[in-house]
C-alpha positions as CSV (number, residue, x, y, z in Angstrom):
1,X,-37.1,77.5,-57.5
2,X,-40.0,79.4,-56.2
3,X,-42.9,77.6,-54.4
4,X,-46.2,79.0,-54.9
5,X,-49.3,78.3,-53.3
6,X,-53.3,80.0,-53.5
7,X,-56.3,79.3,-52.8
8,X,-58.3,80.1,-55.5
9,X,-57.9,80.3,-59.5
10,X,-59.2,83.9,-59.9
11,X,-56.0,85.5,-59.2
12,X,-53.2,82.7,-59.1
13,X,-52.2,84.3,-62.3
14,X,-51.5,87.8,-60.2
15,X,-49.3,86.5,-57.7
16,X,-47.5,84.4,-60.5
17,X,-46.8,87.4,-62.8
18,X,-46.2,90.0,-59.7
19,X,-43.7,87.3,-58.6
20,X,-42.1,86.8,-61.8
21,X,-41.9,90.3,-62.8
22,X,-39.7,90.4,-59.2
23,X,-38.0,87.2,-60.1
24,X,-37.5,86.6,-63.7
25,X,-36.3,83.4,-65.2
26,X,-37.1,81.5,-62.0
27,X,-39.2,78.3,-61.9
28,X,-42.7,79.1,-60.3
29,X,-44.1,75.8,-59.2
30,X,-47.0,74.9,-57.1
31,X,-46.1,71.1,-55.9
32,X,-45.8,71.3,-52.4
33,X,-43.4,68.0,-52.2
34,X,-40.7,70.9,-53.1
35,X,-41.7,73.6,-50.9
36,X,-38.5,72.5,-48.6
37,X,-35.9,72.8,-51.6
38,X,-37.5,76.0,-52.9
39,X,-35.6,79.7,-52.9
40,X,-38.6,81.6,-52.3
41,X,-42.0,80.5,-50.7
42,X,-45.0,82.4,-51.5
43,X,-48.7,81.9,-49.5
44,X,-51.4,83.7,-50.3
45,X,-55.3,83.2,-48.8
46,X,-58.2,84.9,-50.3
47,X,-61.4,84.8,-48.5
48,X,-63.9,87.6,-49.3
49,X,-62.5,90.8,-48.7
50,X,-59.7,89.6,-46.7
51,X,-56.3,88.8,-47.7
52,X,-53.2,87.0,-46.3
53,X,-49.7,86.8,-47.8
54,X,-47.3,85.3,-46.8
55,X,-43.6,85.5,-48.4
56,X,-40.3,83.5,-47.0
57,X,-37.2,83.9,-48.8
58,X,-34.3,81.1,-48.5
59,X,-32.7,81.3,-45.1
60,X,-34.4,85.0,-44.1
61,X,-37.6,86.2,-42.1
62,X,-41.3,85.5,-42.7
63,X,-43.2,88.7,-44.3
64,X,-46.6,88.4,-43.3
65,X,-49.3,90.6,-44.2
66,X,-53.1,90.9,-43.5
67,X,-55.0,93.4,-45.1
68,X,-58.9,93.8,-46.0
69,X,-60.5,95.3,-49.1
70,X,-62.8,98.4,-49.2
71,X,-65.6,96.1,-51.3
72,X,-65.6,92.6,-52.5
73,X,-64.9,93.3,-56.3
74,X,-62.7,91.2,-57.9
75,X,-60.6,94.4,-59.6
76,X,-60.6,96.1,-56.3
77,X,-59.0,92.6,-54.6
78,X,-56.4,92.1,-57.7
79,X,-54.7,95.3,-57.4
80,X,-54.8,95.6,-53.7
81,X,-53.3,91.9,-53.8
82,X,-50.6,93.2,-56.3
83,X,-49.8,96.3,-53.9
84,X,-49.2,94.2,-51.2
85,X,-46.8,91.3,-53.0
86,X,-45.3,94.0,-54.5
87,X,-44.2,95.9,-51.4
88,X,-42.7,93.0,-50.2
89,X,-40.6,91.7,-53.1
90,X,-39.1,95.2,-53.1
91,X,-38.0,95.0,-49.9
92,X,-36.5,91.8,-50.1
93,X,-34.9,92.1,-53.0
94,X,-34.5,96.0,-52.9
95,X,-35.9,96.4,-56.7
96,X,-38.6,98.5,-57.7
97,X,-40.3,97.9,-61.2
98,X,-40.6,101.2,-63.5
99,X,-44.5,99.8,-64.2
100,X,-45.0,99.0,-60.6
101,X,-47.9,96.5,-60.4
102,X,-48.7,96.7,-63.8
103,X,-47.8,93.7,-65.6
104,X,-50.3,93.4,-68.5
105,X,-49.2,94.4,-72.0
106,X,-51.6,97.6,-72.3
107,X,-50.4,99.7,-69.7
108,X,-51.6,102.6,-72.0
109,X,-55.5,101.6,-71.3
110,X,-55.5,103.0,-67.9
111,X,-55.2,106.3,-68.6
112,X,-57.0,106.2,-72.2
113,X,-60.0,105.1,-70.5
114,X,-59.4,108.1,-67.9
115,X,-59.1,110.6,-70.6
116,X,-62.2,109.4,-72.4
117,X,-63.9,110.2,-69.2
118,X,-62.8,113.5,-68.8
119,X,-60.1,113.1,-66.3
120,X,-57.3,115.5,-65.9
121,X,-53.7,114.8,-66.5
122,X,-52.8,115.6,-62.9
123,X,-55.8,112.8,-61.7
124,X,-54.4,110.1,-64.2
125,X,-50.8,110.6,-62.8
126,X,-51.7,110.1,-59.4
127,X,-54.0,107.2,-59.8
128,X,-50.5,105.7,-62.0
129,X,-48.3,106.3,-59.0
130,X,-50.4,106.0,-55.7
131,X,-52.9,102.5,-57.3
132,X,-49.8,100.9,-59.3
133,X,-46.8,101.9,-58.4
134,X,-46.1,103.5,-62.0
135,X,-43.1,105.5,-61.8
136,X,-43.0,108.9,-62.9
137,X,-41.0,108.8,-66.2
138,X,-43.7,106.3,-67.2
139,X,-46.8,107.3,-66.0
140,X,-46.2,110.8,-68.3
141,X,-44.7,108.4,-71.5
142,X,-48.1,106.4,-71.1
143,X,-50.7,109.2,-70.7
144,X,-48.5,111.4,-73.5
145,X,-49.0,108.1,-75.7
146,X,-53.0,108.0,-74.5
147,X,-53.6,111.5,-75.8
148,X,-51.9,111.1,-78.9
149,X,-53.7,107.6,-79.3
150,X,-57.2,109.7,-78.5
151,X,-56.9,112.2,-81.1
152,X,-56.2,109.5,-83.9
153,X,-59.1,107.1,-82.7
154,X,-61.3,110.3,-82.5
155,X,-60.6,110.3,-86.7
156,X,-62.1,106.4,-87.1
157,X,-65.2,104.7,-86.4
158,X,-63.6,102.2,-85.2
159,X,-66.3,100.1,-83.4
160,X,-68.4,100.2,-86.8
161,X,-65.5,98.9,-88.7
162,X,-62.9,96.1,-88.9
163,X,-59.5,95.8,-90.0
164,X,-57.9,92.8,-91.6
165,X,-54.2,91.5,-90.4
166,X,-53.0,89.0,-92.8
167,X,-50.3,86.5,-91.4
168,X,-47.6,85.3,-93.8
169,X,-45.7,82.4,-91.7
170,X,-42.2,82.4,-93.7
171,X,-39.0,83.7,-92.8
172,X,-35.3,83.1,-94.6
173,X,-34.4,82.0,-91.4
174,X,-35.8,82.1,-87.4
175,X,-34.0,84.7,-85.3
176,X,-32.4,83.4,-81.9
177,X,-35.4,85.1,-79.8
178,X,-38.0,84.8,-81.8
179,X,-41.3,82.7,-80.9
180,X,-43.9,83.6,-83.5
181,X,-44.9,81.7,-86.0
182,X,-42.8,81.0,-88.9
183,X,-41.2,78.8,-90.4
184,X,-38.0,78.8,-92.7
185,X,-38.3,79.1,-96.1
186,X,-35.9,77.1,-97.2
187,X,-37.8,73.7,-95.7
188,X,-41.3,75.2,-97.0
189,X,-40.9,76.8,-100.4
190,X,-43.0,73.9,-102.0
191,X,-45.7,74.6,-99.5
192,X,-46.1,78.6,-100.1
193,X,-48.3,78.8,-103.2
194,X,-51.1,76.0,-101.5
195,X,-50.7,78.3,-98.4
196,X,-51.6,81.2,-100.9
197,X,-54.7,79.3,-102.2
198,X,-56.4,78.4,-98.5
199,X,-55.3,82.0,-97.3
200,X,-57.4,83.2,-100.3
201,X,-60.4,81.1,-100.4
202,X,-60.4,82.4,-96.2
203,X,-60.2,86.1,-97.4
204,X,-62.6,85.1,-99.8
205,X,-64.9,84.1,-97.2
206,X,-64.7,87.4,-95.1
207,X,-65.0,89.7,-98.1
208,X,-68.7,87.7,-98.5
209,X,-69.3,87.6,-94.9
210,X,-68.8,91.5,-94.3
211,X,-71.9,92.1,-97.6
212,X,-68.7,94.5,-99.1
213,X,-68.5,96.2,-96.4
214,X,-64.0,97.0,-96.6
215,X,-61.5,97.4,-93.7
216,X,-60.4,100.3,-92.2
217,X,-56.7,99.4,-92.5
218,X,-55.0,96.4,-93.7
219,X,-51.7,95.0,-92.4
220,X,-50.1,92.3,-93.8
221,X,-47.1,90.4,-91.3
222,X,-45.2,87.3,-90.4
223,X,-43.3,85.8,-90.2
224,X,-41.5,88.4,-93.3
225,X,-44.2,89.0,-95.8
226,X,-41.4,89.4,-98.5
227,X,-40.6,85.8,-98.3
228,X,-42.8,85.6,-101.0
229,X,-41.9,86.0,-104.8
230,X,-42.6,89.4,-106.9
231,X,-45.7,87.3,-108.8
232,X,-46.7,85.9,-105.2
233,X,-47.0,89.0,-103.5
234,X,-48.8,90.8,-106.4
235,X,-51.2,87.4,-106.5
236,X,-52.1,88.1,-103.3
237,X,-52.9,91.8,-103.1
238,X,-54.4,92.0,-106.0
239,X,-56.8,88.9,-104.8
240,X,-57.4,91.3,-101.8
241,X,-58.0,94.5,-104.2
242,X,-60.4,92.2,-106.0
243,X,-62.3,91.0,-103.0
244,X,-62.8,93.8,-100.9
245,X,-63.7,97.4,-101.2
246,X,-61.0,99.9,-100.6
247,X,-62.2,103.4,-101.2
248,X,-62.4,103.9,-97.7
249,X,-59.1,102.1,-96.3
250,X,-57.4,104.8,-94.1
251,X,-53.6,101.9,-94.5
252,X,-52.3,99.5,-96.2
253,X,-49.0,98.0,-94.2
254,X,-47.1,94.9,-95.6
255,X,-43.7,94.0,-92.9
256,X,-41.1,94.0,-95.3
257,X,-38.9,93.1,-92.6
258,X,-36.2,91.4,-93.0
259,X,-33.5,93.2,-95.4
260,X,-32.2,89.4,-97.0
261,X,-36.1,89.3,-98.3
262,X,-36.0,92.4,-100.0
263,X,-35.3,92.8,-103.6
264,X,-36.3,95.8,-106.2
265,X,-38.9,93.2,-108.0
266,X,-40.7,92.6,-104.7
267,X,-41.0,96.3,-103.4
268,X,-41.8,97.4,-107.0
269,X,-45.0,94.7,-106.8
270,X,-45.7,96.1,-103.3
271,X,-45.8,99.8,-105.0
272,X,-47.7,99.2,-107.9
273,X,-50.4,98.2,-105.6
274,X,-50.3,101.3,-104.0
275,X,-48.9,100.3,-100.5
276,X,-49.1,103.2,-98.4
277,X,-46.9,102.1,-95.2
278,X,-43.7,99.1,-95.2
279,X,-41.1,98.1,-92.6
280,X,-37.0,97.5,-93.2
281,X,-36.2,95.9,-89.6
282,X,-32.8,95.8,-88.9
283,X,-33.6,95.2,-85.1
284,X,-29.9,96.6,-84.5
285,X,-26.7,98.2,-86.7
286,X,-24.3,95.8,-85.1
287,X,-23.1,93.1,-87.0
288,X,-21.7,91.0,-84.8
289,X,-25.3,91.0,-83.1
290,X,-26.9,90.1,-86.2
291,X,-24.3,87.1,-86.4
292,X,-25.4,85.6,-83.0
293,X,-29.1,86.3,-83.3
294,X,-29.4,84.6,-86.7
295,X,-30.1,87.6,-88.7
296,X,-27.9,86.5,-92.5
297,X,-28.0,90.1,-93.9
298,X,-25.0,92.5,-92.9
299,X,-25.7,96.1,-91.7
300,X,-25.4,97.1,-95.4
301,X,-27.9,95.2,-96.7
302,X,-30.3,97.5,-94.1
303,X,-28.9,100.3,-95.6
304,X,-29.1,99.2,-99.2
305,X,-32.7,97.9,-98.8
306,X,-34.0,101.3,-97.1
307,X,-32.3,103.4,-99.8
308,X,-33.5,101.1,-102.7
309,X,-37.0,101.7,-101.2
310,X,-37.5,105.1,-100.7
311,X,-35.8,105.8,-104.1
312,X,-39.0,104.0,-105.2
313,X,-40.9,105.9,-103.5
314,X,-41.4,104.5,-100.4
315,X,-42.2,107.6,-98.0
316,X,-43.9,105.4,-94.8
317,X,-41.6,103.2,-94.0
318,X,-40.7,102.0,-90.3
319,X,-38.0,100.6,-88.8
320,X,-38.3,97.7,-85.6
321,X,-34.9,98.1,-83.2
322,X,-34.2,95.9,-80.1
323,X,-32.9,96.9,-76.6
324,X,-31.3,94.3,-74.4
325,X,-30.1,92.1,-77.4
326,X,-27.0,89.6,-76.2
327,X,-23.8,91.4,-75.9
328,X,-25.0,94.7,-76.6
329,X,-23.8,97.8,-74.8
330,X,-24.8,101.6,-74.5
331,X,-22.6,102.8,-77.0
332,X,-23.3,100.0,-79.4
333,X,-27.4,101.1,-79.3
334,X,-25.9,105.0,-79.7
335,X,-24.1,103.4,-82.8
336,X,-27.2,102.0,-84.6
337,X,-29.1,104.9,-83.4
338,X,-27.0,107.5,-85.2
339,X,-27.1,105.0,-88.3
340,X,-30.9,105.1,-88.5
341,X,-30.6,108.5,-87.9
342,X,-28.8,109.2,-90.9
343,X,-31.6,107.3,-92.9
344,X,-34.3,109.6,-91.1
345,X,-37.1,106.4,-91.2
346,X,-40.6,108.2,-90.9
347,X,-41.3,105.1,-88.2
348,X,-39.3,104.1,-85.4
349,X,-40.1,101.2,-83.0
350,X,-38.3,100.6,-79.8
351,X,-38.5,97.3,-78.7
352,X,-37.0,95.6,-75.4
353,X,-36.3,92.3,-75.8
354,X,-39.0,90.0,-74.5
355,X,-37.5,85.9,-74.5
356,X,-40.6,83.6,-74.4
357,X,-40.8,79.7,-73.7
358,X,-40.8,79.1,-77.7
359,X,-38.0,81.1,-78.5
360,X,-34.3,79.1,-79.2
361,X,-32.8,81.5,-76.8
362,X,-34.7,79.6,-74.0
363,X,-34.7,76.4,-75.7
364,X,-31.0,76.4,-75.8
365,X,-30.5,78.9,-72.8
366,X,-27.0,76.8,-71.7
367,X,-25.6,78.0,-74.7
368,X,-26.1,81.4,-74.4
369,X,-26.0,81.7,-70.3
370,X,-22.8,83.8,-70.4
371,X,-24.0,86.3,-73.0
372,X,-24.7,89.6,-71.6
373,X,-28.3,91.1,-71.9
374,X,-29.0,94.2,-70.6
375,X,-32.0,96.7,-70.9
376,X,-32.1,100.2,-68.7
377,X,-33.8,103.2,-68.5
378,X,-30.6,104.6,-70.0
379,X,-31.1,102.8,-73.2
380,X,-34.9,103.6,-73.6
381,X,-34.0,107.5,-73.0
382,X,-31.0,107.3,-75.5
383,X,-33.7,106.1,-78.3
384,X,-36.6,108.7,-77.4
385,X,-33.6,111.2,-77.8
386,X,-32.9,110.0,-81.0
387,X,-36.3,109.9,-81.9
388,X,-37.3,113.5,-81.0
389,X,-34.2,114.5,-82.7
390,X,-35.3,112.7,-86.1
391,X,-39.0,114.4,-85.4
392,X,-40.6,111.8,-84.3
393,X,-43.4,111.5,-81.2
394,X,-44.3,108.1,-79.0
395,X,-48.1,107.1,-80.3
396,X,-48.6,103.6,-79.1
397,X,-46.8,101.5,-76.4
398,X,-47.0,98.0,-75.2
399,X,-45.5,95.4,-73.0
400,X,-44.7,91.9,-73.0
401,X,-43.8,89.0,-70.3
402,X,-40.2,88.5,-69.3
403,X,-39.0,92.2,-71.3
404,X,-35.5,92.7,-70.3
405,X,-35.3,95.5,-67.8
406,X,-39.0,95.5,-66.9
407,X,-39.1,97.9,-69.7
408,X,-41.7,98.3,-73.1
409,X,-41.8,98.7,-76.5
410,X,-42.6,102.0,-78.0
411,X,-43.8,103.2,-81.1
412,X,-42.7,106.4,-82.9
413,X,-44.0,108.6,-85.8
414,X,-43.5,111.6,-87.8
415,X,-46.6,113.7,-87.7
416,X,-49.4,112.2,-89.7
417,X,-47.6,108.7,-90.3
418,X,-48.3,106.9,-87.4
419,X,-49.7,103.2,-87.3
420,X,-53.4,103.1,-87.1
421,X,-53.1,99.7,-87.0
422,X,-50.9,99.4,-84.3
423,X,-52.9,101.2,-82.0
424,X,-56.2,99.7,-83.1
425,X,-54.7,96.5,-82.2
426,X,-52.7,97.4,-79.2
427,X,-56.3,99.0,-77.6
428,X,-58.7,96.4,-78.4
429,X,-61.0,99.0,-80.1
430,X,-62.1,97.1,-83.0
431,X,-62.7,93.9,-84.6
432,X,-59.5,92.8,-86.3
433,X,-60.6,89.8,-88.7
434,X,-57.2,87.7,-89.1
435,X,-56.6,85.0,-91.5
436,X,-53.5,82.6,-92.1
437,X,-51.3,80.6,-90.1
438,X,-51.5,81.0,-86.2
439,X,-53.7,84.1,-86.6
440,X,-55.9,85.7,-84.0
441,X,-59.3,86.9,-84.9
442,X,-60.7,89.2,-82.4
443,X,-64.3,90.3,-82.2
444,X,-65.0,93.5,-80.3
445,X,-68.3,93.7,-79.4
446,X,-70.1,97.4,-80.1
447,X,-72.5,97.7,-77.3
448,X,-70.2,98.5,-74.2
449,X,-71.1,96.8,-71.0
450,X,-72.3,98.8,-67.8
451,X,-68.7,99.1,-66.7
452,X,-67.8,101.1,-70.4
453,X,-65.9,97.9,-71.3
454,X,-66.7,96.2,-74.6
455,X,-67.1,92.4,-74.7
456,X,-63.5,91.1,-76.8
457,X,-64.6,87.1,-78.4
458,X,-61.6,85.4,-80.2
459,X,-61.1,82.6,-82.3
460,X,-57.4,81.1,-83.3
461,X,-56.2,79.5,-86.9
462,X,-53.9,76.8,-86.0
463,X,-50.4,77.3,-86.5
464,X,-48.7,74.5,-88.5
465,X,-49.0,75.5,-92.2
466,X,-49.7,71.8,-93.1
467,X,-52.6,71.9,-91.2
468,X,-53.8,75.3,-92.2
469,X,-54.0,74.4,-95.5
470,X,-55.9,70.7,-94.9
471,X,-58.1,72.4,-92.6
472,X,-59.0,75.8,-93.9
473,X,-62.4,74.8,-93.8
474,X,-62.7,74.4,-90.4
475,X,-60.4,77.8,-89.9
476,X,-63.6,80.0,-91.7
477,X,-66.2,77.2,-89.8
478,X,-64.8,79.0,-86.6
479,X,-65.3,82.3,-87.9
480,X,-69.0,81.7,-88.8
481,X,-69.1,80.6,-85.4
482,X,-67.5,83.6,-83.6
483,X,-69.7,86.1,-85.9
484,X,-72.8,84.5,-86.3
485,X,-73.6,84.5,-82.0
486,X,-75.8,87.3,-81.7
């Protein structure tokens, strides 16, 4: 139990995310009847330009410190803050964090802003390392990701554009550490082709609202888009071919995902529509990983699936991994690595294994407390090996809460088939118009502020696909909303 207390709101949510990145899985609480029963005791007083913190692990020696900001700025005061905590959780606990203070999932923004400014690589390294804490092996990854994310966006007017993400909420089944939203098909089958008619009449809406104006890039996820029928799927893009105009769409991604959702019918309805990029996920090449994680496909079924796709022609077609999945060693991550080697994907993503509040794995984490899961530098340079070897380059990166390791998730590409999407997304450049289930709209704003920054507006779709579909009215009365303010 960690005790935690501030006082003010505008950065309780540092000190709890600094702490936690120190302290995963530990209860942060700020009731002050437990402070006496609590493992760690954490104080912190902001007034002005002046901080105190005050940190007092179970049974060991107050670590006090007082320091003063250069200028009352609210950024300046966060990472200072951050600094400070984070030099003394390492020298309690004796840790230090590959991102140092930098617990946000963009890491990658830092030093893409600095490049668009001019800045050296030499400048952007040291302001990683000396303002937070960012080792070296990931300060280059990030700025070597920034450049290659630079040169891409330099190809897009974004910030005159929009892309459209399309959320498809059905999966055969829901994976042990999964907290998206999806539901299993087999409960919800009744329900898909009513959820196709209110996520129509919402893209229906948009096409209108943008005067014909099409997306940039189109990505279609879940959920496992190929939950849905041959005749589904083929209802629904050829609903979108009809509605918008897509003479100037740069991609078109649908998440295949899952290998027990893919048949030949489906990917030859995704073809004929002239999909240009798809994903087989296998998320590892262990089976008996699969088997705990409530993956029902065999390691086979990966392989069959990936085949059967690029024999119809298929040739941008990713493939999701996962470090840190329970009972996985080193040598069984070298195993799957050398598989998906041997299929020579044109897309690989690394992802570490990020267990959120919704996901079974935490629900039920009794069950699985004895299950190993580890995530290390090792096992992220064993992939970028692996990568490079296959001929493929890092182009977008993110992170997420609780990531096993303190680690990231890391995109690669062969040259000229990276995500634009992805990045897009990941970098908050442009207006991503999302409709379906538990989708995310996200307006970015085209005039920057007098910092640079660009003002980011969102508006949600609720998640339960029950209500989606009684309320879909009120899911494009929110858009209205969000576009119309001037």
């Amino acid at each position: 139990m960690i005790y935690m207390s501030i006082n003010t709101h505008d950065y309780d949510n540092d000190v709890r995310v600094m702490t936690g990145a120190f302290y995963p899985g530990n209860r942060i609480v700020t009731d002050t009847a437990l402070r006496n029963d609590c493992d760690l005791c954490v104080e912190v007083i902001v007034e002005s330009v002046k901080v105190h913190i005050c940190v007092t692990p179970e049974g060991g020696k107050e670590h006090i410190i007082d320091c003063d900001s250069p200028e009352n700025d609210r950024k300046v005061i966060r990472n200072m803050l951050k600094r400070r905590l984070y030099d003394i959780y390492s020298e309690i606990t004796g840790r230090v964090l590959p991102w140092g203070t930098l617990t946000g999932i963009r890491p990658v923004k830092i030093p893409l802003g600095m490049i668009e400014k001019g800045y050296n690589d030499n400048i952007i390294k040291d302001t990683l390392n000396k303002e937070y804490y960012v080792n070296d092996t990931k300060a280059e990854l990030s700025i070597e990701v920034a450049h290659r994310e630079h040169r891409m966006l330099e190809e897009t007017d974004y910030l005159n554009g929009y892309s459209l993400y399309i959320g498809i909420p059905f999966c055969p089944t829901t994976c042990l550490y999964c907290s998206f939203t999806s539901y299993p098909l087999s409960m919800y089958r009744d329900k898909v082709d009513e959820y196709l008619d209110a996520l129509i009449k919402e893209l229906t809406f948009i096409s209108g609202y943008m005067n014909g104006r099409g997306p940039d890039t189109i990505y279609i996820g879940g959920g496992t888009p190929t939950t849905l029928t041959a005749g589904q799927s083929d209802r629904l893009i050829s609903s979108i071919e009809d509605l918008f105009d897509l003479n100037g769409l740069e991609e078109f991604t649908v998440e295949a995902g899952r290998p027990d959702s893919i048949t030949k019918e489906k990917l030859m309805a995704l073809k004929k529509n002239g999909i240009s990029r798809i994903s087989v996920n296998p998320q590892t090449m262990k089976q008996q990983t699969l088997d705990i994680i409530g993956r029902h496909h065999t390691v086979d079924d990966t392989i069959q699936s990936f085949k059967l796709a690029r024999e119809l022609g298929f040739d941008n077609i990713n493939m999701d991994l996962i470090m840190g999945l329970p009972e996985e060693t080193i040598d069984d991550v070298r195993h799957t690595m050398e598989l998906v080697k041997e299929l020579a994907p044109d897309n690989v993503t690394i992802h570490s294994l990020a267990v959120k509040r919704a996901a079974r794995l935490t629900i039920f984490k009794d069950r699985y407390s004895d299950m190993q899961m580890v995530n290390t530098q090792e096992h992220m340079d064993l992939c970028a090996a692996y990568c490079k070897q296959m001929g493929l380059e890092p182009y977008y990166l993110y992170r997420q809460k609780g990531m096993a390791g303190n680690m990231e998730n890391v995109g690669y590409a062969a040259k000229g088939k990276a995500g634009v999407y992805n990045i897009l997304i990941m970098e908050e450049k442009q207006t991503i118009v999302a409709c379906g289930a538990g989708a995310s709209t996200k307006r970015v704003w085209p005039t920057p502020n007098p910092d640079g920054t660009h003002r980011i507006d969102r508006c949600e779709n609720v998640k339960d696909v029950g209500q989606y579909i009684a309320r879909i009215d009120e899911m494009i009365e929110r858009k209205i909303k969000l576009f119309e303010e001037k």
